[in-house]
Each structure stands twice: as C-alpha cells, then as structure tokens.
VONU-707919 format. One record per residue (C-alpha): x, y, z; residue in three letters. Coordinates in steps of 0.02 Angstrom, whole numbers, padded with zeros to 5 digits, always signed. Example, Ala and Ser with C-alpha at 12.3 -4.5 7.8 and 13.67 -1.06 7.14 Angstrom:
residues 2
+00615-00225+00390ALA +00684-00053+00357SER 
//
This chain:
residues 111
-01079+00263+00041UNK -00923+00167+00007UNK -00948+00037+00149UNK -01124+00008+00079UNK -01055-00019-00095UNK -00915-00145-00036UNK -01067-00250+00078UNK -01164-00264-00113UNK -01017-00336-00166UNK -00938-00455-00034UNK -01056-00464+00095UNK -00959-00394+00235UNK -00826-00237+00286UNK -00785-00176+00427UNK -00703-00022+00435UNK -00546-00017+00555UNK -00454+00145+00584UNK -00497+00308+00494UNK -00400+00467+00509UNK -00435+00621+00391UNK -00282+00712+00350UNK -00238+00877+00412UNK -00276+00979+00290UNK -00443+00905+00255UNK -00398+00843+00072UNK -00344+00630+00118UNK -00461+00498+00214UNK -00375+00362+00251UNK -00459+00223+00300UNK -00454+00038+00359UNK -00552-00120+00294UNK -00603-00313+00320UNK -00694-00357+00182UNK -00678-00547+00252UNK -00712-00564+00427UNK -00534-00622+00476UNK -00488-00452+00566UNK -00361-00425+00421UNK -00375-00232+00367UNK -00317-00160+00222UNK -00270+00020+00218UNK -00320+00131+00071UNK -00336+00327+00037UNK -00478+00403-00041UNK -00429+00577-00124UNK -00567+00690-00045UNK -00561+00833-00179UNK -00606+00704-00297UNK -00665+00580-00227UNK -00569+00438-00318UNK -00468+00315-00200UNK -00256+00302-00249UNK -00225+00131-00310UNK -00064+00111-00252UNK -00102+00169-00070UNK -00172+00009-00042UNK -00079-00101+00090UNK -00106-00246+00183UNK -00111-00269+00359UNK -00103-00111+00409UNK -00156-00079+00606UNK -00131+00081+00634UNK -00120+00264+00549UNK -00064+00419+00589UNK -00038+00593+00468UNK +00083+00701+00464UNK +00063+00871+00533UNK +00071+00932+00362UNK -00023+00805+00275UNK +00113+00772+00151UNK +00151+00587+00234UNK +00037+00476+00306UNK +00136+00320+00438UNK +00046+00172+00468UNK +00101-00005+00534UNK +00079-00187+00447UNK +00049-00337+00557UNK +00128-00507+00505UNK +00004-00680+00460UNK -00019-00682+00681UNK -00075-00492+00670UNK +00064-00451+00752UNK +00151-00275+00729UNK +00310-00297+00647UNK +00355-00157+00528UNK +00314+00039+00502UNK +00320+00116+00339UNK +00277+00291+00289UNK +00176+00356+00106UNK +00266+00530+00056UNK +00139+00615-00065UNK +00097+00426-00129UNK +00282+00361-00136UNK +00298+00223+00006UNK +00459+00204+00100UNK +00477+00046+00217UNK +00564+00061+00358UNK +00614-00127+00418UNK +00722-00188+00571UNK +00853-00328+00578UNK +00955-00368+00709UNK +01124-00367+00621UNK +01092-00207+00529UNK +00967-00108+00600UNK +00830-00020+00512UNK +00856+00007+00346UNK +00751+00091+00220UNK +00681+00075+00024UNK +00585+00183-00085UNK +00432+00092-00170UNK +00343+00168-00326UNK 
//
C-alpha cells in the first residue's frame, strides 16, 4: 500500500532493504523514489501506522535491529555509493559514529 501510493506520486520506488524489528512494533524500510539506486531509509511505526519524520536518512545501504528493538544500525553510502559511515537510531535519537584517521571514531548525538 505505501509503495503504490509513492508510484501515484513520482512514478517510480523501489524498495531496498526491509527489516521488521524484533518485537514486531518498527518496519524499517529502504526507498528509490528516482531510479538512481539512492535509498532512503525511513521507519514506519507499525502500531500506528504513521512513519517517524525524523528517521528519515539518506543513503542508507544497509539495516540491522537491535536484539531488543530499542536501536536500529544502518550504514550511509557517500555521492559514489560507497559505504563510509555507520550510525545507530536509539528509540528515534540518532548517534553518528564517524572515523578519521587522526582521531578515530568519534561520536554525536542528533535530535
């Protein structure tokens, strides 16, 4: 029902990566409204069916919950769609976790 929505409105999606949360409550989901193999993760609240605006992130390849469904990790690919940082949602807070080589990984919470 939601990919059929999108297609009435853009014309295309293609849904990437989908991975329903442990306890049955999350979906999160990938999709290329565009056709340039650029997915953009977002998670749809399954009690109620609404989708968390500030979930939604760009580039993001892969997903994975964890085992208690309070965090959800994914990874963002840069403008090549190359993997290049991993970053973690705790109950809809995102942390980023990013690498340098002087200082290793450091980490920031966004709201």
């Amino acid at each position: 029902m939601i990919v059929d929505n999108i297609v009435k409105i853009v014309g295309y999606v293609n849904v990437g990566t989908c991975r329903v949360s442990p306890d049955h409550n999350y979906l999160a989901y990938t999709l290329d409204i565009s056709g340039g193999e650029r997915y953009t993760l977002q998670v749809k609240d399954l009690r109620s069916g609404l989708i968390d605006p500030k979930s939604k992130v760009d580039g993001a390849v892969s997903l994975a919950w964890a085992q208690d469904a309070s965090s959800l990790f994914y990874t963002q690919s840069d403008e090549n769609q190359r993997p290049y940082r991993q970053s973690l949602i705790i109950r809809f807070h995102l942390l980023v976790f990013s690498g340098g080589k002087k200082n290793g990984f450091q980490c920031k919470m966004l709201s």
